[in-house]
N, C-alpha and C positions, 0 to 999 in steps of 0.2 A: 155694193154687197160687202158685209162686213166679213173677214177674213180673218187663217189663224194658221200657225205654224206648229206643229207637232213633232215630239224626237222620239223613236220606238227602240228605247236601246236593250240591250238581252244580255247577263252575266251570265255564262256558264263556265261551272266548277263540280269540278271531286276532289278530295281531299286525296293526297298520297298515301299510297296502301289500301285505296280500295279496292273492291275482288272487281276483276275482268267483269265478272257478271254484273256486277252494280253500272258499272260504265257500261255496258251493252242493255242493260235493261233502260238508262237514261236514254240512252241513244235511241233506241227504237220505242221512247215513249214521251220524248221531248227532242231532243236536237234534230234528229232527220224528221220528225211529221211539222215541227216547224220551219223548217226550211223547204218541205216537199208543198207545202202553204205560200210560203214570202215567194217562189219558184214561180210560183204563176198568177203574181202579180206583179212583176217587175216593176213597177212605177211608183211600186210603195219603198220608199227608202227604209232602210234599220241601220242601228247601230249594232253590233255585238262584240263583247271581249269573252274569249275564252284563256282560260288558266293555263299554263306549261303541259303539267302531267298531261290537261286534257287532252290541249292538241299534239300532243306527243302521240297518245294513244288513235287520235282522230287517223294519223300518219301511218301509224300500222296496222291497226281494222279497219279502216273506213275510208282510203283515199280518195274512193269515188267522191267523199261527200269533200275532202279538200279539193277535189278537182270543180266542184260545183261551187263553190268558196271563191274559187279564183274567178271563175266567170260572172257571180255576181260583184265580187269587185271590180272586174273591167269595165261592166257596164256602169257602171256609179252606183249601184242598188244597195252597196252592203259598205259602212265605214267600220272598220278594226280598229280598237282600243288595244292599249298596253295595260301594262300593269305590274304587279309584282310576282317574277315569274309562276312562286308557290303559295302565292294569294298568303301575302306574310300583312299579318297587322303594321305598316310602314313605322307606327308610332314610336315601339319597343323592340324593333329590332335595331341596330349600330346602321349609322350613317353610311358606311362603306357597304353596306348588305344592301339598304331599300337601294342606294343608285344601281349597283351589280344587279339583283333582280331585276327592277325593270328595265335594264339595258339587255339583260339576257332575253327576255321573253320580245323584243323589240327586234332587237338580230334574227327570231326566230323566225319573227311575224314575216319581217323584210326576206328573209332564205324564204322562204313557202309563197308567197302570195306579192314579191318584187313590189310589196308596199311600204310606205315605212307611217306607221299611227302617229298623231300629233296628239289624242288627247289619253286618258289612263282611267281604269277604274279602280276605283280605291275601295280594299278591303273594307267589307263590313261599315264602308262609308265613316270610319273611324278618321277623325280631324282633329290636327293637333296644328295650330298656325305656323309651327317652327316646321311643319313638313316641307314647308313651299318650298325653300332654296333645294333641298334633295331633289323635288320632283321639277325645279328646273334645269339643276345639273341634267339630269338624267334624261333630257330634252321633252318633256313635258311641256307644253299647253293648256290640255285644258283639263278637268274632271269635274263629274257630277256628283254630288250629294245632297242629302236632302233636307227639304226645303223647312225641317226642323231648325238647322241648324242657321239659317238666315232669320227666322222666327223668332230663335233665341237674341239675334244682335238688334231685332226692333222691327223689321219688316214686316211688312202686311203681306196677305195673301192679292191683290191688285200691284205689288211691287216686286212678282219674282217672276214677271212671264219676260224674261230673256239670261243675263248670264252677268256678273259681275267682273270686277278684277278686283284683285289683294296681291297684297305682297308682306315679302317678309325681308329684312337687311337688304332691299334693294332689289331681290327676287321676285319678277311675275309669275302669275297666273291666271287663269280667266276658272272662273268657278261656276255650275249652273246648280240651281235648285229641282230637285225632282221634285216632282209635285203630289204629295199622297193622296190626292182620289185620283187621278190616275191607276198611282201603285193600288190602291182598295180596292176598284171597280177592272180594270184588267187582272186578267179574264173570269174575275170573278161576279161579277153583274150583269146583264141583259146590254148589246151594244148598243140598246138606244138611248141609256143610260150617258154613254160616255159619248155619242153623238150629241144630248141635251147637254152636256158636259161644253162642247166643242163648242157649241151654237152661242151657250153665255159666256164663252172668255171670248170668243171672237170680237175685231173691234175694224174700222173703217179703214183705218192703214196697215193692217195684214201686218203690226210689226212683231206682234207679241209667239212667243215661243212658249210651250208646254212640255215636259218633260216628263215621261214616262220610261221610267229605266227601276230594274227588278231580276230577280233572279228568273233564269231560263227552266227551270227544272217547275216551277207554278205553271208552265205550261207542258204540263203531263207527267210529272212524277209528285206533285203533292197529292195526297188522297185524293180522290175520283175526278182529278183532273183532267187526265187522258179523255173517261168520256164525255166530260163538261166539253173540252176544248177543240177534239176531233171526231168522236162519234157523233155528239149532237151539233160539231158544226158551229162551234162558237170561234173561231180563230179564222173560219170560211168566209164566217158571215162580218166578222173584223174587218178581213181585208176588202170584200165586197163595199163597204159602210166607208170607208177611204175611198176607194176608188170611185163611184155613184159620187161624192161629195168634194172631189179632188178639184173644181172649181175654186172651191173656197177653204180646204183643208187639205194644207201642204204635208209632205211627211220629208222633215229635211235631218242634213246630219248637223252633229257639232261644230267641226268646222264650217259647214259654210256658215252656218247659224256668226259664227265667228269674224272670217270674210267679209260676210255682206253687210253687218250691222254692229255698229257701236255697241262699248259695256253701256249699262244701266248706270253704272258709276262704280266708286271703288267701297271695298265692305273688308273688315275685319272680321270674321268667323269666329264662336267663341268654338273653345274645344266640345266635340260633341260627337255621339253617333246617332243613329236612325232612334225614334220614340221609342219603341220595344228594347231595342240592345240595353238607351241610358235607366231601363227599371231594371231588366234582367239584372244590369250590376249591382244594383242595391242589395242591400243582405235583406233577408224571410222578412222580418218587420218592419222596415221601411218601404219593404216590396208591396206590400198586405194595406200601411197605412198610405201609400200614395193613391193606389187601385181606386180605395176610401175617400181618399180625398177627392178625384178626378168627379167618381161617380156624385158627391155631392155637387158638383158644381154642373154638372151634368143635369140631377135633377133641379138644378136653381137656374138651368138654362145660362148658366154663366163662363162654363169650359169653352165653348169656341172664342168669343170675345177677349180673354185672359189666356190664353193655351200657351201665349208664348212668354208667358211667366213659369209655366208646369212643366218643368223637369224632374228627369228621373238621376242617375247616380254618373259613376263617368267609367268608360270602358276598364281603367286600368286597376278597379277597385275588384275584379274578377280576380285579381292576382291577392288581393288580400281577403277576401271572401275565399277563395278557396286555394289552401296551402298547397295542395299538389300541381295545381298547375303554375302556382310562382315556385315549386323547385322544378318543373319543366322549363319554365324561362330561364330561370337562374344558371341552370342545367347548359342552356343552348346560349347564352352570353358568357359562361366558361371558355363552351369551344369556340366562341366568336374571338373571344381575347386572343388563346390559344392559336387559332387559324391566324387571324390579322398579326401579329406577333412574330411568327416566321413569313408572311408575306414581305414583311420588312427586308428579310433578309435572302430571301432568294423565291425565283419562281414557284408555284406551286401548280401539281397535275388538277385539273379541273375538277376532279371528282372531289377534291377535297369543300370547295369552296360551295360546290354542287349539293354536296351531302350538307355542310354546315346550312345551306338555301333550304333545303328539304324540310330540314327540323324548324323551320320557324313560320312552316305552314302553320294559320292560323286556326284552323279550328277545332282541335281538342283544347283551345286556351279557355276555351269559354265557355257557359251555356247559358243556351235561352229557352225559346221553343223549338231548337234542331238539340241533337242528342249531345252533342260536342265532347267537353270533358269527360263526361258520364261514360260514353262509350271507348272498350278496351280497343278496338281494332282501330282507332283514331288514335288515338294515343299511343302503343305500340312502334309506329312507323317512324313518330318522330324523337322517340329512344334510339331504335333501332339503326336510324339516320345521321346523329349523333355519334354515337355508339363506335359504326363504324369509321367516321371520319376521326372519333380521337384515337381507332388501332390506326389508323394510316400513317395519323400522326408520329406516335409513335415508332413504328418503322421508317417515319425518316427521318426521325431525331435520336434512335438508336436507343431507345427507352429498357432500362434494364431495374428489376428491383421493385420497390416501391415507394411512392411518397408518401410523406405523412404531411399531412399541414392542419392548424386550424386555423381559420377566417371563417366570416360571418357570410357565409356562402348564402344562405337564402335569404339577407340583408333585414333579419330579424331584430336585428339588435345585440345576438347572444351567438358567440361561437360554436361555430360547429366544427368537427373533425373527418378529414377528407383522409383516405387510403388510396389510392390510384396506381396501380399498374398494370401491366399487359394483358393479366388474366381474369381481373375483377376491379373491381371499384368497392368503395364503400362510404357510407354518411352518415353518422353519428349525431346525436342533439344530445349531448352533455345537459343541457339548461331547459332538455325537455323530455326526462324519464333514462338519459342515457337510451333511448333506442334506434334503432337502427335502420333508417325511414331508404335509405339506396341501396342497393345491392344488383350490383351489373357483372353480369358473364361476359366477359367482353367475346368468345370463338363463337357466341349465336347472338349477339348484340341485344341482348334484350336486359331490363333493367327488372327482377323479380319481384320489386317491390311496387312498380308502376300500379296502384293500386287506388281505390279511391273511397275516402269513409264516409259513414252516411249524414246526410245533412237535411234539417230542414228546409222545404224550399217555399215561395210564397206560396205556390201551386196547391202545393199537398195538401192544405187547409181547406179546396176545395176538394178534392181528392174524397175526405173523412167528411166532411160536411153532407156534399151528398153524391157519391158516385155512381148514381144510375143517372147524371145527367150526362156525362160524356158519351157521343153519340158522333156517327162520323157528320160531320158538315161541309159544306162547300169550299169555303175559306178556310186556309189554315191559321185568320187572323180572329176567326171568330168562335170556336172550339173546335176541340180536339177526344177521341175516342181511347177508351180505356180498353188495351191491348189482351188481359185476359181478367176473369172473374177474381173479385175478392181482393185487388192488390193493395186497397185501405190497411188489409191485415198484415202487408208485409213492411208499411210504415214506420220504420227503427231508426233512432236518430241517436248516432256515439259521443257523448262528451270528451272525448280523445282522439288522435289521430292513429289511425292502425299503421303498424308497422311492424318490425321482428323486436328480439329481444326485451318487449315488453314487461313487465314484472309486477304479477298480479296475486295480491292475497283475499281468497274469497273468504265470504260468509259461508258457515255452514250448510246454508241454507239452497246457494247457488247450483244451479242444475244447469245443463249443458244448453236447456232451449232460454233460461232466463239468461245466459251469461251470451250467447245470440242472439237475441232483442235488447242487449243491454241495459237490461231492467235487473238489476243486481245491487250487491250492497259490494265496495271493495271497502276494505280493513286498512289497507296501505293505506301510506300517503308517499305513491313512488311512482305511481303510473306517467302519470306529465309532471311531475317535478322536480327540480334540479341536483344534479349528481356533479362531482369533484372528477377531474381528468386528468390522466396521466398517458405519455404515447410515447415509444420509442424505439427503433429499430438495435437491436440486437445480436449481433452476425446473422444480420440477412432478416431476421424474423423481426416482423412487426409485432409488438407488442403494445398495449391498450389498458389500462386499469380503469374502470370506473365506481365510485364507490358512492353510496349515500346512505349517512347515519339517521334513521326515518323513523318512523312510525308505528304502531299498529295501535288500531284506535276500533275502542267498544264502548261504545255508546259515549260518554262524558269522560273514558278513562283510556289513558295510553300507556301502551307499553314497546319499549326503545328497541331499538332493532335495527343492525348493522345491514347493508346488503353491498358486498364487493362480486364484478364480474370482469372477470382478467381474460382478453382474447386474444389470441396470437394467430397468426396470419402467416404462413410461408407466400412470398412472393412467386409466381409462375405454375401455384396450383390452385385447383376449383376445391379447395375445403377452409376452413378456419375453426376454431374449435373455441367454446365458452367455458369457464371453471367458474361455476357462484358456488359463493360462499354467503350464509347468513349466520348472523352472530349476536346470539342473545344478548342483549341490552340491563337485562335484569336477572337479579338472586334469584326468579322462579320460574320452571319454565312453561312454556305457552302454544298450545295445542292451534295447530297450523296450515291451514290450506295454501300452497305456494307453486302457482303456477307464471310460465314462462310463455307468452306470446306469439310466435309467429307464422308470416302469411308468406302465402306465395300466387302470386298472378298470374291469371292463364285469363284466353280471350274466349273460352270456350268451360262452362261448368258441366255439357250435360253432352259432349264428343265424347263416342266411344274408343276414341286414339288419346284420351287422358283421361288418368285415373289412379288411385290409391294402390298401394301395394305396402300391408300391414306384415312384419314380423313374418315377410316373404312369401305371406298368401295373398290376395284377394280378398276384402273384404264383402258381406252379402249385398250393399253395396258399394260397387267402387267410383263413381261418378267422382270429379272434384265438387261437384254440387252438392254432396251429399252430405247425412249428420250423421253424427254417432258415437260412443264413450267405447274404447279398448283399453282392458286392463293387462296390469303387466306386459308393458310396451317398452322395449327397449332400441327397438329398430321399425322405422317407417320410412317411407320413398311416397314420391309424388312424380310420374309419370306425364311427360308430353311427347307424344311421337309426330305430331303434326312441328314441333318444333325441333324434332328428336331430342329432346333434355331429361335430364332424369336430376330431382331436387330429393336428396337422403338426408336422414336424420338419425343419429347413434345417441344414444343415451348411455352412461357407464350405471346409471340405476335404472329399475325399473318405475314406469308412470303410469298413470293411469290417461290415456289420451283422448281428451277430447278434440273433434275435429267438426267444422260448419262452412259453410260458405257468408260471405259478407257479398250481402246484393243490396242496389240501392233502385229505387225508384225514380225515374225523371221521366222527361217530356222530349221526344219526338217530333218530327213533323207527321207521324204517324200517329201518336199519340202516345198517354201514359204507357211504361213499361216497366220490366223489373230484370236488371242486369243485372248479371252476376260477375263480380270485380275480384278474389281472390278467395283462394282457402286457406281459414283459417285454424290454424292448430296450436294446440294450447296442450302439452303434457305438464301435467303438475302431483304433487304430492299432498298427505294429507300424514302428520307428523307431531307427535309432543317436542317442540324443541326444549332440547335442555341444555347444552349451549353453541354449537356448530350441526351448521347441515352442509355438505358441499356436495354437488353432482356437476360433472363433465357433462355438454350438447356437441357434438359435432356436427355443424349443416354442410353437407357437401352438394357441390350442381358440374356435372360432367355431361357430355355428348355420347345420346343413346344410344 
C-alpha cells in the first residue's frame, strides 16, 4: 500500500493593541472550536505556534484552554513552535532583537508547557539567507516556508515532499516547504479534495512528507469560515478523513519528520516570501502588469510549467512604496540604536527591551489582503510602544532640554531635522516642502502625525472597473466583498505626502470638496520642494528657520515669491509656535490664496468622544470625520477623550478654515473598506499682496 506523511501545523496571531474583543471573538471562533475538534481526535498530530501577546492573553482569559495545551503535549498530539516573540519580520529588525525574541517567547513556551520547541515559525514566511546564523544562535532547528521559495531556486513540485538543510557562514538549518494546494484547498475545498490530494503524492516507501501550515484564524475568523468549518462540519469531517485513512496517512510533527528521516539534500533559498506578499510589494503598475502577465500564460496554459520563473517584488520594497511605514521602521531602529547603546553599559529593566520588541511587531509594516498599514489601531501601538520606551529611556539618562540633530533619518538620501525631548519629538523634511511629517506627545505616547496618505493600489483598478463584482466568497484567496455602497467614489489618490505645516497657494477656483479629492490646481511650487535650514537652541529655546525663494506660477508665467517660517519650541512644553512670513518677489503686487496645512490622527473619525470644538463652540457638525469652511477663525481645538488629548490651534489673524477628513481605501480580509486616517485642516487667507504678509500659528497638544 502506497503511503504518505502529513504536517497540519496552525499560526495563531494578534497584533499588539488589539481590543480584548477582537481576541475573544478569535478565540471563540477559531482557537477553542479548533482545538475542541483536534480534542477528540487525539491520534491526529498538529503542529501549532502561537505569538507572545497571544499566549499572554490565552494565560489570563482562558487558562482552561492552556491547561488543555499541556495535555495535548503530554500526550505527543500537539508540537509548539517558537518564534519571534511579537511576530517581528526577523529580516529588518537588528541581530540582537530576532535572537532576544525568539529566546523570549522560547522561555515562555518552556515556563507554561515544561517543553522546550526545536523548530520556529517565521513571520510572514519572509526569507532572507543571512537569517540562518540568528535563528541558530537562538537555538533554532528547523522552520517552514513556502514552497515558492524552493520553486524559485529550481525545484519541482516531485522534489519538495520532505525538508532540506542550508546554511549560512557555517550555520545550520533544516527548512521545509509548505505546499500551496494544501494551503488553497484547507479548509477551503471539499475533504475529498485533499484526500485525492493525499492518494496521488502517496508513494510505496511512506517516505514523502506534505506540509500544510497556514494561518489559524482561516479556520473561523476569515469571512464565513466559522460556518464552512464548524457549522457544516468541514474541520469534523477533516479529522474523521485522517483517521478512517490513518493506515496509510500519517499526521506527524517536524521533528520527528526530522529524527527519522534524512534532508533531501542541501538547498540555498533565494530571498522571498509567500506568492501573494512578493506582488503585494510591488508598486499599483507593476502589481496590474504582473496579474497580466500571470493570466496570459494562464490562458496559454503555460503558468504552471514556468511559475517558478514568475515572481512578484521582494518584502522590503513596502518600506519604499510606502514612506510612512519606512519612517515607522526608521523610527523603531532609532530606538533600537538608542536601547542597544546603553545595554553596552549597564543592565537594563525589561520593559525597555520589551517595549523596543513590541514596536517591531510586524504588521502595520505592510499591506496586502489583511488591512495592515492602512489601519490606524495597528499602527498606534507600535508608536505608542516606542514612544514610551524612548521616555524611559530618558529618565534614566536624565534627559533634560532638547536635541537638535540633522541626519538622514529616513535614509532618503536628504537630511532631515530631528527635535527630541521629554515632552515632544518632532521631524522636519527640509528637502521635502520643509514640513513637518512627526509630531509625538511623549505624556500619552502617541505620534499625531501617525497618518497615512492616499495611494493608488493595484486593487482599486478593479475596485472602478466594476464594483458590483465584490461579493463575499469562500476563500479569502479568491475574492473579496465591498464593505459599503459607492466606495469607487471615495477613490482619491495625493501627489504629496500629508503632513503639518504644509504651504499651499490655491487656485481661485479651489473649493474645499476639490481641495479633498485633490483635484485642484496648486500655484506654488513649495508643497514637496526643497527649503534652506537653519536650527539652533537659544537659552533653552529651539529655534528653526526655514525658508524657500519659490514660485507662483499662472499658467506659462511666474511670479517670485519668498516663503520664511521661523519656529520656536520651549523644551518641557506641549505648544511650539510658527511666524510665516511671504515676501513679494516682484514690483507688483499679486492677489493670493495662502493656506497652511495641517493634520491630526485619531483612530476613530466618527466616536462621539472626539470632536471639533470651533472659536469654543461646537460646530453643526462636530465629528473629526466631518467637512466644512469657518470663517473668521482664529481659535480651533480638536478633542480626544478616549485618549484624553486635546490638539489647539491659535491664529494671531483671522482665516477662513477649512477642515476634511483624509480616508483611504484598502483591502481587508473582510474586504474593500474606507478608513478614515486624519483630520485635516487648512486655515488660509485670501489677500492682494503688496509686499509682506506675516501671521503667527500656535499648535498646542495637552492632557484633557
Amino acid at each position: 500500500m502506497n503511503k504518505v506523511n502529513t504536517i497540519f501545523a496552525i499560526h495563531n496571531h494578534q497584533p499588539i493593541g488589539n481590543f480584548d474583543a477582537v481576541f475573544e471573538e478569535a478565540y471563540q471562533h477559531s482557537y477553542k472550536p479548533f482545538l475542541d475538534v483536534l480534542s477528540g481526535h487525539p491520534s491526529i498530530r498538529i503542529t501549532q505556534h502561537w505569538t507572545g501577546p497571544l499566549l499572554e492573553w490565552l494565560l489570563r482569559h482562558h487558562p482552561e484552554t492552556i491547561e488543555r495545551m499541556k495535555e495535548m503535549v503530554r500526550r505527543g498530539q500537539l508540537e509548539l513552535l517558537t518564534g519571534a516573540y511579537y511576530e517581528a519580520v526577523l529580516a529588518v529588525i537588528p541581530e540582537s532583537d530576532r535572537i532576544g525574541q525568539i529566546r523570549k517567547l522560547t522561555e515562555l513556551i518552556e515556563r507554561i508547557f515544561a517543553y522546550r520547541p526545536r523548530g520556529m515559525w517565521l513571520a510572514e514566511r519572509v526569507w532572507e539567507q543571512s537569517l540562518v546564523p540568528s535563528l541558530a544562535a537562538a537555538g533554532v532547528e528547523f522552520v517552514a516556508v513556502d514552497d515558492t521559495h524552493f520553486k524559485h531556486a529550481g525545484l519541482r513540485d516531485d522534489q519538495l515532499h520532505g525538508y532540506y538543510v542550508t546554511e549560512d557562514q557555517g550555520a545550520l538549518l533544516k527548512v521545509f516547504p509548505i505546499d500551496k494546494t494544501l494551503r488553497y484547498t484547507v479548509p477551503f475545498r471539499p475533504v475529498d479534495e485533499t484526500l485525492h490530494y493525499f492518494q496521488r503524492s502517496a508513494s510505496p516507501d511512506g517516505r514523502r512528507v506534505l506540509v500544510n501550515a497556514d494561518d489559524g484564524e482561516k479556520f473561523g475568523v476569515w469571512p464565513k469560515t466559522f460556518h464552512h468549518v464548524y457549522e457544516d462540519g468541514w474541520l469534523e469531517n477533516f479529522c474523521r478523513m485522517l483517521d478512517e485513512h490513518s493506515g496509510w496517512i500519517s499526521t506527524v510533527h517536524m521533528g520527528e519528520v526530522i529524527d527519522a528521516q534524512p534532508a533531501l539534500g542541501r538547498i540555498y533559498l533565494p530571498t522571498a516570501s509567500y506568492a501573494e506578499m512578493m506582488k503585494w510589494a510591488l508598486n499599483s503598475a507593476a502589481f496590474v502588469h504582473l496579474e497580466q502577465f500571470e493570466k496570459q500564460l494562464k490562458d496559454m496554459q503555460a503558468f504552471e510549467p514556468n511559475a517558478m520563473f514568475v515572481r512578484g517584488g521582494y518584502w522590503r520594497n513596502f518600506l519604499a512604496k510606502y514612506p510612512e511605514a519606512n519612517h515607522m521602521h526608521k523610527k523603531m531602529l532609532r530606538v533600537a540604536r538608542r536601547v542597544h547603546a546603553l545595554l553596552e553599559q549597564r543592565t537594563l529593566p525589561p520593559e525597555i527591551l520589551d517595549g523596543l520588541w513590541a514596536g517591531q511587531c510586524n504588521d502595520p509594516y505592510w499591506h496586502g489582503v489583511f488591512g495592515g498599514l492602512y489601519l490606524p489601531n495597528l499602527r498606534y501601538p507600535i508608536y505608542r510602544s516606542l514612544l514610551e520606551t524612548e521616555a524611559r529611556l530618558d529618565v534614566l539618562e536624565g534627559v533634560t532640554g532638547a536635541a537638535v540633530e540633522q541626519s538622514d533619518f529616513d535614509c532618503d538620501g536628504a537630511p532631515e531635522l530631528l527635535v527630541e525631548s521629554t515632552e515632544m519629538n518632532f521631524c522636519f523634511t527640509p528637502a521635502c516642502g520643509g514640513a513637518l511629517v512627526e509630531l509625538d506627545f511623549k505624556p500619552r505616547a502617541i505620534n499625531l502625525l501617525d497618518i497615512l496618505s492616499r495611494r493608488e493600489e493595484g486593487y482599486h483598478r478593479r475596485l472602478l472597473v466594476n464594483p458590483e463584482e465584490y461579493r463575499t466568497r469562500a476563500s479569502i484567496h479568491e475574492g473579496l466583498l465591498a464593505k459599503e455602497e459607492g466606495l469607487e467614489h471615495h477613490l482619491h489618490f495625493d501627489w504629496y505626502r500629508h503632513g503639518s505645516l504644509i504651504d499651499h497657494f490655491f487656485d481661485p477656483e479651489t473649493t474645499l470638496e476639490s481641495f479633498q479629492q485633490c483635484r485642484y490646481l496648486e500655484l506654488g511650487d513649495f508643497v514637496n520642494q526643497p527649503y534652506s535650514v537653519q536650527a539652533a537652541t537659544r537659552n533653552g529655546v529651539v529655534e528653526i528657520l526655514l525658508q524657500r525663494n519659490g514660485a507662483l506660477w499662472f499658467g506659462n508665467r511666474s511670479h517670485r515669491l519668498a516663503l520664511t517660517k521661523h519656529i520656536r519650541y520651549v523644551p518641557g512644553s506641549g505648544e511650539f509656535t510658527v511666524d510665516y512670513l511671504l515676501v513679494n518677489g516682484e514690483a507688483h503686487p499679486v492677489d493670493i490664496r495662502f493656506g497652511v496645512e495641517f493634520n491630526v490622527g485619531s483612530m476613530a473619525g466618527d466616536a462621539r468622544d472626539r470632536f471639533y470644538v470651533i472659536e469654543g463652540r461646537s460646530p453643526a457638525d462636530p465629528r473629526l470625520r466631518s467637512a466644512g469652511e469657518e470663517k473668521g477663525v482664529r481659535r480651533f481645538d480638536l478633542v480626544d477623550e478616549w485618549l484624553g488629548l486635546r490638539t489647539g490651534f491659535m491664529l494671531d489673524r483671522p482665516a477662513t478654515l477649512w477642515r476634511c477628513p483624509i480616508e483611504t481605501v484598502s483591502l481587508s480580509e473582510s474586504g474593500f473598506e474606507r478608513l478614515y486616517q486624519s483630520s485635516m485642516l487648512v486655515p488660509h487667507w485670501t489677500l492682494k499682496l503688496e509686499r509682506e504678509f506675516a501671521v503667527r500659528i500656535t499648535q498646542s497638544v495637552r492632557v484633557q
